[in-house]
Every structure is written in C-alpha cells, then in structure tokens.
Gaussian input, Z-matrix of N, CA and C with variables (Angstrom, degrees):
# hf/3-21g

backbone

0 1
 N
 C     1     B1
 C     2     B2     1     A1
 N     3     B3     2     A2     1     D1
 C     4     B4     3     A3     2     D2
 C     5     B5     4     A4     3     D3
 N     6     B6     5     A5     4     D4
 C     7     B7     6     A6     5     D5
 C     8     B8     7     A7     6     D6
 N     9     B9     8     A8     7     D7
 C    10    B10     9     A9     8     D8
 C    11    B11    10    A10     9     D9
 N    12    B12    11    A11    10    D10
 C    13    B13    12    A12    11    D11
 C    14    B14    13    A13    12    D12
 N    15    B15    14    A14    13    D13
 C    16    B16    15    A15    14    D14
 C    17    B17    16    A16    15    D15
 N    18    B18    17    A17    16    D16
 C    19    B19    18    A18    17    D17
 C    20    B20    19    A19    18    D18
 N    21    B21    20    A20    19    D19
 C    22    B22    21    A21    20    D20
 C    23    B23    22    A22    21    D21
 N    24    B24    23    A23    22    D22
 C    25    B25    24    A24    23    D23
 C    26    B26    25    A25    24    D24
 N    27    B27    26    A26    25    D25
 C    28    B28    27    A27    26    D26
 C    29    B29    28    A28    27    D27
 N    30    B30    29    A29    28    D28
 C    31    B31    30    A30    29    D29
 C    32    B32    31    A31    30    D30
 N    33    B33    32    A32    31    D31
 C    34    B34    33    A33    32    D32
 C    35    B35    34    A34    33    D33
 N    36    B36    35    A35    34    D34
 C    37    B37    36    A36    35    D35
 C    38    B38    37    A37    36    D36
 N    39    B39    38    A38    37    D37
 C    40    B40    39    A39    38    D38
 C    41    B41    40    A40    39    D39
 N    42    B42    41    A41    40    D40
 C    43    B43    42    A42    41    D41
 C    44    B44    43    A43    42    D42
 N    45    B45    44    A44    43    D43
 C    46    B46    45    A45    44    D44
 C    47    B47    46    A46    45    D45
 N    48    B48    47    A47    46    D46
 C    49    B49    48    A48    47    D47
 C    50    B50    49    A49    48    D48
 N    51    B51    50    A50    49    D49
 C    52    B52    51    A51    50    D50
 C    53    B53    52    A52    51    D51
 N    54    B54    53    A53    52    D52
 C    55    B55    54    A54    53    D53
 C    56    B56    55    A55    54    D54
 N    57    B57    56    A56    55    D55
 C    58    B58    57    A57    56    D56
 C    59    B59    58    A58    57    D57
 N    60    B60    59    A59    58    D58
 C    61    B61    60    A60    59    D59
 C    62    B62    61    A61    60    D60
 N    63    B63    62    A62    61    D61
 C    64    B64    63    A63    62    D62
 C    65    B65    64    A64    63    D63
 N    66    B66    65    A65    64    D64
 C    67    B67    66    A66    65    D65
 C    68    B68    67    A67    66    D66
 N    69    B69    68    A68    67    D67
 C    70    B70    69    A69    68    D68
 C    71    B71    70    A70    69    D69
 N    72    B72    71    A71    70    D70
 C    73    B73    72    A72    71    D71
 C    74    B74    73    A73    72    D72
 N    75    B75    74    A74    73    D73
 C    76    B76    75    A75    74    D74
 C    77    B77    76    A76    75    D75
 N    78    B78    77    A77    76    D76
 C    79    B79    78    A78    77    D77
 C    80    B80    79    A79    78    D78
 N    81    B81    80    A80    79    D79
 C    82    B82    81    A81    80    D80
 C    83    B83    82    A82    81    D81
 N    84    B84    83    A83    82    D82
 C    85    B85    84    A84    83    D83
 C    86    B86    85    A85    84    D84
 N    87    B87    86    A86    85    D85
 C    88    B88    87    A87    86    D86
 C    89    B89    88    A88    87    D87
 N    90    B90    89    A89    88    D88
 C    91    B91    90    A90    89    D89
 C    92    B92    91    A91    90    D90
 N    93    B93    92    A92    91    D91
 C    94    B94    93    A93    92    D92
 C    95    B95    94    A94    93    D93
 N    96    B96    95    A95    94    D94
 C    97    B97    96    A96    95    D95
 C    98    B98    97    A97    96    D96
 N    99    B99    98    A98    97    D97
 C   100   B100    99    A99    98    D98
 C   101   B101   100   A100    99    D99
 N   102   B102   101   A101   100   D100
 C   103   B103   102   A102   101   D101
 C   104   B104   103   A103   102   D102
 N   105   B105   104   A104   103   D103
 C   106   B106   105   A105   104   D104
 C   107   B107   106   A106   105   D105
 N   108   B108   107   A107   106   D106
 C   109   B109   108   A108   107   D107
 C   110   B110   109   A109   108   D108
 N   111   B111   110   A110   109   D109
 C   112   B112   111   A111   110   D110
 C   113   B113   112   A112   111   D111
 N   114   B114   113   A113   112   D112
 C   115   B115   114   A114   113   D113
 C   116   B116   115   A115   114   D114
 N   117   B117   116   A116   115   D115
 C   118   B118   117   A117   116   D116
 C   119   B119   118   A118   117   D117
 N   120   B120   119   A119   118   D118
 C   121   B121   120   A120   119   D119
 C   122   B122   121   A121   120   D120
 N   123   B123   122   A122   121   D121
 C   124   B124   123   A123   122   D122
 C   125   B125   124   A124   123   D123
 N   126   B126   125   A125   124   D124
 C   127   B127   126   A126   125   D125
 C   128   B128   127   A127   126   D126
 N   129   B129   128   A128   127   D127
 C   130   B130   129   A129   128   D128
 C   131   B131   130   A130   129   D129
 N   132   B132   131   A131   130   D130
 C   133   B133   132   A132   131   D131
 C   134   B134   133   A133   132   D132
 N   135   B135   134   A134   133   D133
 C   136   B136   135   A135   134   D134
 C   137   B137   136   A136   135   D135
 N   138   B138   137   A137   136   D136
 C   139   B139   138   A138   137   D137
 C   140   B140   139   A139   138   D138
 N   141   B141   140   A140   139   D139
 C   142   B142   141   A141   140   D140
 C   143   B143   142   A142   141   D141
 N   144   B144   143   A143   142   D142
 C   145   B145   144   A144   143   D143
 C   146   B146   145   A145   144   D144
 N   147   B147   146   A146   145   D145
 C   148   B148   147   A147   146   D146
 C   149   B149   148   A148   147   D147
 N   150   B150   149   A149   148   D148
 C   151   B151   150   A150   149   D149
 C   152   B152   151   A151   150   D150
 N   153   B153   152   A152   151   D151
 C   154   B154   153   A153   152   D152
 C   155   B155   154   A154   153   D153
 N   156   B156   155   A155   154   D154
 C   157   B157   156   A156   155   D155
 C   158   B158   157   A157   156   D156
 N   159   B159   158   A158   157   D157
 C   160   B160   159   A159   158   D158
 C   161   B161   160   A160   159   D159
 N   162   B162   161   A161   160   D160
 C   163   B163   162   A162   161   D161
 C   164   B164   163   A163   162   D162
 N   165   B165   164   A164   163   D163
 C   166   B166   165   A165   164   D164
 C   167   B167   166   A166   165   D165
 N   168   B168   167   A167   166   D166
 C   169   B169   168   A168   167   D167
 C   170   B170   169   A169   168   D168
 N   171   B171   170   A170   169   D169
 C   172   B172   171   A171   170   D170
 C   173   B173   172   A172   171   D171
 N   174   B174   173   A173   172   D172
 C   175   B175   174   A174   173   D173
 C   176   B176   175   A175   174   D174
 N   177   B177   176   A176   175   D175
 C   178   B178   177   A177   176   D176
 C   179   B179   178   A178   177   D177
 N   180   B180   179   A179   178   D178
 C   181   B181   180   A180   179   D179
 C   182   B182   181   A181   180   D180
 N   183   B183   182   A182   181   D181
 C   184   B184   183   A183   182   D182
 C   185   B185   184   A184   183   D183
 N   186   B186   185   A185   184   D184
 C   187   B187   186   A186   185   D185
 C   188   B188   187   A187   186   D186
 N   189   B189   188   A188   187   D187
 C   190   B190   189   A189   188   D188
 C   191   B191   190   A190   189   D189
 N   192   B192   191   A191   190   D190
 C   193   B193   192   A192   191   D191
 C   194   B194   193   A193   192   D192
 N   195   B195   194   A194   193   D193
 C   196   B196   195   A195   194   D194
 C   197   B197   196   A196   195   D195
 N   198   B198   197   A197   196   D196
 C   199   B199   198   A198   197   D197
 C   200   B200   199   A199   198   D198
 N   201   B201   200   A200   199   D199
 C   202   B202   201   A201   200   D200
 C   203   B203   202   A202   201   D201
 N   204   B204   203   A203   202   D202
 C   205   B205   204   A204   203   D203
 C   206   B206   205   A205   204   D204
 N   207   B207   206   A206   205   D205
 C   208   B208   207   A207   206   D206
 C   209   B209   208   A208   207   D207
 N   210   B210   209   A209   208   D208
 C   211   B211   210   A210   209   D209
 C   212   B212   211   A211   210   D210
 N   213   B213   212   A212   211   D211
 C   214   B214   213   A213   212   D212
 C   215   B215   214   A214   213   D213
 N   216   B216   215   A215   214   D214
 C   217   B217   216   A216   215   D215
 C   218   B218   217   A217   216   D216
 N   219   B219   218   A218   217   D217
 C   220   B220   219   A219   218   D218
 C   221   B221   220   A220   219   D219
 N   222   B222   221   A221   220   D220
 C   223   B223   222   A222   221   D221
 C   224   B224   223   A223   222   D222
 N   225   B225   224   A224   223   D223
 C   226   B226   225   A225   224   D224
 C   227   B227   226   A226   225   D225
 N   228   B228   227   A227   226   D226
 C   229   B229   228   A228   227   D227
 C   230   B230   229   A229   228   D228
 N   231   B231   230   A230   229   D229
 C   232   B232   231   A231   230   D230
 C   233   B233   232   A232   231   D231
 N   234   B234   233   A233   232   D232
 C   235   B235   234   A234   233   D233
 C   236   B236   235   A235   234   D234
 N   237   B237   236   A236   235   D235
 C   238   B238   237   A237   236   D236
 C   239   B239   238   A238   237   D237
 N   240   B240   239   A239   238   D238
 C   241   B241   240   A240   239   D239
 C   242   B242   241   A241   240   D240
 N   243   B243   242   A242   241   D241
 C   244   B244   243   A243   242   D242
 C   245   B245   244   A244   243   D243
 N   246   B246   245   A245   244   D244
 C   247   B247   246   A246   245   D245
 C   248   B248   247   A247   246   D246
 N   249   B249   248   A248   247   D247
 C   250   B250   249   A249   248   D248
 C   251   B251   250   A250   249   D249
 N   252   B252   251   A251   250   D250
 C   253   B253   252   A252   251   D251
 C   254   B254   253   A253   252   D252
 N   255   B255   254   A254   253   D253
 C   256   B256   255   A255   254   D254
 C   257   B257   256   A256   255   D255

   B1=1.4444
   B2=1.5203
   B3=0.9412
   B4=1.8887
   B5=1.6344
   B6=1.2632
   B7=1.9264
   B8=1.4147
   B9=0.8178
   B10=1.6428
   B11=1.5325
   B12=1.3916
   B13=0.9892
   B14=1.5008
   B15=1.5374
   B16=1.3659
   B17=1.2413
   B18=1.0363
   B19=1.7369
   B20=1.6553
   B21=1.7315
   B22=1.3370
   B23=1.7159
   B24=1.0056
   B25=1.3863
   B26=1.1120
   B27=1.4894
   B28=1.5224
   B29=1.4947
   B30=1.6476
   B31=1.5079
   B32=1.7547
   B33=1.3141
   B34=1.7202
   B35=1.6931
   B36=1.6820
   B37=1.6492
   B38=1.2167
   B39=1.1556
   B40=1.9582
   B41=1.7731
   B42=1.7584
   B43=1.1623
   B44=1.6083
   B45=1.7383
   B46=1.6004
   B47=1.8987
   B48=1.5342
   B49=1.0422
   B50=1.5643
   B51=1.6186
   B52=1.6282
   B53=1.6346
   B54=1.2921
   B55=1.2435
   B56=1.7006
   B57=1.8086
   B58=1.2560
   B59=1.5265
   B60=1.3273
   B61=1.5130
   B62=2.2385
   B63=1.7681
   B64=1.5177
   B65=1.4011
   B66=1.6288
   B67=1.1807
   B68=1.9734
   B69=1.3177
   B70=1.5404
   B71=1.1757
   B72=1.2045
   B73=1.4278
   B74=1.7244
   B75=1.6995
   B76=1.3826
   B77=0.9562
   B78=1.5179
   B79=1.9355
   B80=1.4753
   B81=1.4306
   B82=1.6393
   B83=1.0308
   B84=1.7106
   B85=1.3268
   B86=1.3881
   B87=1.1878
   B88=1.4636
   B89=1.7019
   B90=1.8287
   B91=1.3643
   B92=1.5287
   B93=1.3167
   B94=1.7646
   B95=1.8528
   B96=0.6948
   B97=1.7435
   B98=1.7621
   B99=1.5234
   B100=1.4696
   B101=1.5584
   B102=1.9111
   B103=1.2380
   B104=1.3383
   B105=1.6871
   B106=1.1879
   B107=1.2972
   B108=0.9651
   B109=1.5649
   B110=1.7621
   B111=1.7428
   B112=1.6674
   B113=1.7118
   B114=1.1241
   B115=1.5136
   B116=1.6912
   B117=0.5633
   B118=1.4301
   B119=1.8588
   B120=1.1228
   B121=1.8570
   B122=1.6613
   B123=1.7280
   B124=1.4765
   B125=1.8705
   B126=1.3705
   B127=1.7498
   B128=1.7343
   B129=1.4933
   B130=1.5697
   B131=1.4487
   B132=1.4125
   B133=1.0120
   B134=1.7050
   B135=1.2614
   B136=1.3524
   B137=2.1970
   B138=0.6944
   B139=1.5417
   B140=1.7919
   B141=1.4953
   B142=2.1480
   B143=0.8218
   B144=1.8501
   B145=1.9851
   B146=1.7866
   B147=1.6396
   B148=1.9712
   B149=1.7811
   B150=1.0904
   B151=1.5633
   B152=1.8934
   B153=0.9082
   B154=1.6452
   B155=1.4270
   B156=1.3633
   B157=1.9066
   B158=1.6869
   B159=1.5791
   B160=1.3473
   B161=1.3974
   B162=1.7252
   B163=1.2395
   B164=1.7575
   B165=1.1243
   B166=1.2563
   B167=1.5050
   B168=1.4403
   B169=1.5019
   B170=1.4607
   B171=1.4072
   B172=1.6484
   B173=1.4692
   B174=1.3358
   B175=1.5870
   B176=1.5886
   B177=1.3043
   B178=1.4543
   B179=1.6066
   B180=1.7370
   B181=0.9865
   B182=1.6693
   B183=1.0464
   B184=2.0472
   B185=1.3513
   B186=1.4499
   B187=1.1789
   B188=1.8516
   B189=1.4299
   B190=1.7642
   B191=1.4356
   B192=1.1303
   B193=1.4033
   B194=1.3333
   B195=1.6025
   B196=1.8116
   B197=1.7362
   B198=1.5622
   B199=1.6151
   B200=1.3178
   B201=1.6565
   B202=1.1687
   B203=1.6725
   B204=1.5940
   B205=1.4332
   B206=1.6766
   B207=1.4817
   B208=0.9152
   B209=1.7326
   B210=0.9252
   B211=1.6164
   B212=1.2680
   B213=1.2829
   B214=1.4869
   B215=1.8669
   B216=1.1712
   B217=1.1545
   B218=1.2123
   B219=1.3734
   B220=0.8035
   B221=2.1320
   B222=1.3585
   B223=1.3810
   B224=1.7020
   B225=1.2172
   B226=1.2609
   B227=1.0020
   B228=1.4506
   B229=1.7439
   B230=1.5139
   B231=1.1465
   B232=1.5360
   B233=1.1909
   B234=1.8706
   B235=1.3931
   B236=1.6416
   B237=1.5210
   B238=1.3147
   B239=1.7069
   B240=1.5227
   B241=0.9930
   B242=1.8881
   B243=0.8532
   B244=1.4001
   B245=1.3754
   B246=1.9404
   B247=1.7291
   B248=1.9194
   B249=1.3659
   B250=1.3294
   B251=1.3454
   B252=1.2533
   B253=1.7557
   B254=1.6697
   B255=1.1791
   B256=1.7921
   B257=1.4083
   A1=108.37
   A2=110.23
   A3=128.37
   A4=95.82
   A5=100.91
   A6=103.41
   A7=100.70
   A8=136.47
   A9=106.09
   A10=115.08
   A11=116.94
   A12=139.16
   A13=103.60
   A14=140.53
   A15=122.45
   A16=119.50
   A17=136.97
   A18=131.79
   A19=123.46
   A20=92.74
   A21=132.18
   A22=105.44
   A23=137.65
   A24=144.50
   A25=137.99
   A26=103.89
   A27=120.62
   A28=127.07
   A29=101.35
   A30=113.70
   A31=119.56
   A32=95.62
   A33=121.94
   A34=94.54
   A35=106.35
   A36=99.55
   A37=132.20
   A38=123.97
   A39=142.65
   A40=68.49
   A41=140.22
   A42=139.24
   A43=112.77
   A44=102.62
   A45=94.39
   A46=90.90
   A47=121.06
   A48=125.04
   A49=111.57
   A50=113.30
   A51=94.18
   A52=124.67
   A53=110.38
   A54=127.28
   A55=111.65
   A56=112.18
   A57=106.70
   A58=118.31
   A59=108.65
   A60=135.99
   A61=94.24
   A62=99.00
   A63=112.15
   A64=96.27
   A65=126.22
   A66=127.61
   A67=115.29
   A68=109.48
   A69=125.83
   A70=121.75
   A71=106.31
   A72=118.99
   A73=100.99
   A74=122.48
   A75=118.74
   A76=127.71
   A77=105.44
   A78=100.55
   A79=121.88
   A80=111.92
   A81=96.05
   A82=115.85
   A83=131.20
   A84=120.82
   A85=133.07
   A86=116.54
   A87=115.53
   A88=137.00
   A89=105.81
   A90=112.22
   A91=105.28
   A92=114.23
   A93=106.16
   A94=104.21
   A95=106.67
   A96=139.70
   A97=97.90
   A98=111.54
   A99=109.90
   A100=107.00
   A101=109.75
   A102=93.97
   A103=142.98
   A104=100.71
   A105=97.91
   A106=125.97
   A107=131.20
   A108=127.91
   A109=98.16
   A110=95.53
   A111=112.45
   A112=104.47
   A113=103.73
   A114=93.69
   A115=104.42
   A116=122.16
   A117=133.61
   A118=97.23
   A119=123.66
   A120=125.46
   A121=100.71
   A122=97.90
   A123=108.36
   A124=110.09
   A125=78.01
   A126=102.53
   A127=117.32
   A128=94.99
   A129=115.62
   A130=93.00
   A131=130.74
   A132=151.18
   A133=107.07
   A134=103.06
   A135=115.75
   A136=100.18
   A137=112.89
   A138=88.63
   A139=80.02
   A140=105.21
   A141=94.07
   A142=169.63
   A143=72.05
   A144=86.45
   A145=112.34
   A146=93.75
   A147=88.78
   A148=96.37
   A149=137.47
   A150=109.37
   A151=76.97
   A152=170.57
   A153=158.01
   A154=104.77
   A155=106.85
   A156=94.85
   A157=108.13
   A158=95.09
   A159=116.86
   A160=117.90
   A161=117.05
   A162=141.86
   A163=109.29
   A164=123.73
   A165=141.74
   A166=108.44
   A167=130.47
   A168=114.13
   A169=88.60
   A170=129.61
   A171=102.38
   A172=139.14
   A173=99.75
   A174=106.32
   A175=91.27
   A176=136.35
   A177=148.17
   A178=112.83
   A179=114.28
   A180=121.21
   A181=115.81
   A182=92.96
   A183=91.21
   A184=99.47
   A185=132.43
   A186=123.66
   A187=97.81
   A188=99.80
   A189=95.43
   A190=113.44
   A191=135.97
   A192=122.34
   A193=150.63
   A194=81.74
   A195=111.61
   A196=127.52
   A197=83.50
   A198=90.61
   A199=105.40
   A200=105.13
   A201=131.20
   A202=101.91
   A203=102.38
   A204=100.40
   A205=80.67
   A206=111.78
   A207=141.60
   A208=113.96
   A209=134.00
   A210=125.93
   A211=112.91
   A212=105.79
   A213=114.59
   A214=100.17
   A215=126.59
   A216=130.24
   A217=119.01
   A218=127.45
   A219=111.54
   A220=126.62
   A221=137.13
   A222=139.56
   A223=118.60
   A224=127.94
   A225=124.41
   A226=99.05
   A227=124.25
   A228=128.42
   A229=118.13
   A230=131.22
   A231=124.12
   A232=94.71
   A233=102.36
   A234=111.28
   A235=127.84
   A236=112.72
   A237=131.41
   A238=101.58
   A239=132.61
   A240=109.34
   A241=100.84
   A242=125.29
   A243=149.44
   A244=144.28
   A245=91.75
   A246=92.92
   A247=130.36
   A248=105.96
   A249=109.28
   A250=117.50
   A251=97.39
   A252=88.39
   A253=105.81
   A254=100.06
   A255=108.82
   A256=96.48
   D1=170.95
   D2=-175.08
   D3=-66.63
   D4=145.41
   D5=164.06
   D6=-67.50
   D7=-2.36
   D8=171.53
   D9=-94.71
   D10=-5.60
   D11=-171.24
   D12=-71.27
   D13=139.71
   D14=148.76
   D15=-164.35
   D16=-168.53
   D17=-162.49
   D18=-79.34
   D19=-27.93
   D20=172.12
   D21=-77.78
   D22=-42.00
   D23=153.60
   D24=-41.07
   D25=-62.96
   D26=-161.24
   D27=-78.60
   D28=-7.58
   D29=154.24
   D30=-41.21
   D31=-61.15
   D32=-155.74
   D33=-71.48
   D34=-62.49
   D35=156.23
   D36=-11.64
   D37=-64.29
   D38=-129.14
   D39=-105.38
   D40=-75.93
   D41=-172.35
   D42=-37.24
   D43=-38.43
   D44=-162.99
   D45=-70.44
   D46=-43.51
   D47=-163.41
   D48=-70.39
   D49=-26.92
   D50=157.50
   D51=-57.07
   D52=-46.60
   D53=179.47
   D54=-37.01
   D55=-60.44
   D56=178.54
   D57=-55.39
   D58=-49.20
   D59=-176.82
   D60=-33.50
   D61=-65.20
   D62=170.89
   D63=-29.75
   D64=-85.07
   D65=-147.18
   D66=-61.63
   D67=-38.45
   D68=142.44
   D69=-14.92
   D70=-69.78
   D71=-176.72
   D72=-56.10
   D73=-73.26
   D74=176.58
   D75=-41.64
   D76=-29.48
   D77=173.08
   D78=-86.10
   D79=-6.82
   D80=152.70
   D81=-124.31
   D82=32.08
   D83=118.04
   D84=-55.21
   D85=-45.21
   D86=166.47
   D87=-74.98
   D88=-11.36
   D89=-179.23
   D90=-110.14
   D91=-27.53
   D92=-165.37
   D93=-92.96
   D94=106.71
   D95=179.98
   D96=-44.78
   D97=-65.62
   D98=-165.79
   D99=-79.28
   D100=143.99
   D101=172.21
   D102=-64.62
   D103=-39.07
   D104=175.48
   D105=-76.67
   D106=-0.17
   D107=-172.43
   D108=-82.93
   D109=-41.84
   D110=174.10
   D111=-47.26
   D112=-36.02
   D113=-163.73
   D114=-87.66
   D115=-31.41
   D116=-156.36
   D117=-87.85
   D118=-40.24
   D119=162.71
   D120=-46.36
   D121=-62.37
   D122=-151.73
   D123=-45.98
   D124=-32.91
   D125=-171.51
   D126=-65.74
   D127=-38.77
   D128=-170.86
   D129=-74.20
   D130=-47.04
   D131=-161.04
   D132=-74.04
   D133=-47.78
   D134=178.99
   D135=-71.81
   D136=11.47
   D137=-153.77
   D138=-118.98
   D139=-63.18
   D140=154.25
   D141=-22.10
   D142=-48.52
   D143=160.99
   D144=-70.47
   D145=-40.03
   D146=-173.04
   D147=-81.29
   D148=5.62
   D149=178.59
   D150=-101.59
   D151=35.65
   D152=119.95
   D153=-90.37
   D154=-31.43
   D155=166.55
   D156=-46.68
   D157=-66.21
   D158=-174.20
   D159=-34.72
   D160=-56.16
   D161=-171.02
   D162=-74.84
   D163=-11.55
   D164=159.40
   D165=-73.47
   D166=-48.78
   D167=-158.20
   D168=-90.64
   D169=-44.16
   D170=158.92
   D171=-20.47
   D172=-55.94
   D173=-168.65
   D174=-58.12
   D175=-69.21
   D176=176.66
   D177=-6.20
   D178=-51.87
   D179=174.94
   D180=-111.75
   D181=36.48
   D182=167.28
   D183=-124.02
   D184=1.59
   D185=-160.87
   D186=-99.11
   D187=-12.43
   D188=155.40
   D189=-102.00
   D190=7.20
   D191=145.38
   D192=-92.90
   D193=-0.11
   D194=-168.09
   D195=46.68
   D196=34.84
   D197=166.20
   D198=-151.57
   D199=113.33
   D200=-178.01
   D201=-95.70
   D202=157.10
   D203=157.82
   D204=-175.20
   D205=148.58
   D206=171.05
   D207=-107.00
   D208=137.73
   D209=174.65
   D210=14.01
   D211=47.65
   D212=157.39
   D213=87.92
   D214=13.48
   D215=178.15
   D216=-107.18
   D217=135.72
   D218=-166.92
   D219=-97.32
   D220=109.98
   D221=-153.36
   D222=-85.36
   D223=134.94
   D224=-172.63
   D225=-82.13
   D226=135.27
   D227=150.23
   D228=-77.14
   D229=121.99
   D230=177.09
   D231=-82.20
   D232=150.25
   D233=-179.48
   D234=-62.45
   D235=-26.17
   D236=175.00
   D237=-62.34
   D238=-19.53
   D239=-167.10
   D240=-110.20
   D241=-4.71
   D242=130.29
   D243=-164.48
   D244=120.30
   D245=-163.55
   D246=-57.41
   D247=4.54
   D248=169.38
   D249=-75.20
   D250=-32.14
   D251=-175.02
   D252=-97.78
   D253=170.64
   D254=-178.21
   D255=118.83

C-alpha cells in the first residue's frame, strides 16, 4: 500500500468509504429508472460495503499479531501502535 496508508489509518478509510458507498447507493435509487439494473447496483453496492465492513474487523485483530493484510495486501504496523512488532 501507499505510505500514507497504515494500520492506524485504514479503519477511518474503509468507514469514510462505506459512507460514500451509503451515499452511492441513494444516488441510484433516485437516478436509475429500471428496476433491475436498480437492483443489481444496490446489491453490488451492498456486497462492498460488507466485504470493507468485514475487512475492517480484521485489521482490529491483526494489529496484535503484526500481520496485517488487507485484500490480500500486505499493511505496515507502526511501532507506536504496537511495540512488538517492527
């Protein structure tokens, strides 16, 4: 991941990005006309938000094992956020 990226971070990230994902969702409830196409976003949409829900309560508990990985990526722990690892 990017240096700005980090274990200490990527909580608030993954939240801000449910959040957009939320507003996503309302805007093609209100713009996409056909149902099924409606349904089938909402769904895609819905299924993102819970695999970064998901990928969030991981991070929570790797940060005492000091092995992070996000979608298969792998996340730095800074030492300040536990001095065992580093």
């Amino acid at each position: 991941m990017g240096e700005w990226v980090d274990a200490e971070s990527l909580p608030d990230i993954i939240i801000g990005a449910i959040v957009v994902l939320g507003v996503l969702a309302v805007l093609v409830m209100w713009g996409v006309r056909r149902l099924l196409l409606r349904l089938v976003l909402i769904i895609l949409i819905g299924a993102l938000a819970a695999s970064l829900w998901l990928q969030r309560s991981d991070l929570q508990d790797c940060m005492e094992t000091c092995s992070c990985r996000l979608y298969g990526r792998q996340v730095a722990i800074p030492a300040d956020a536990n001095p065992n690892c580093g």
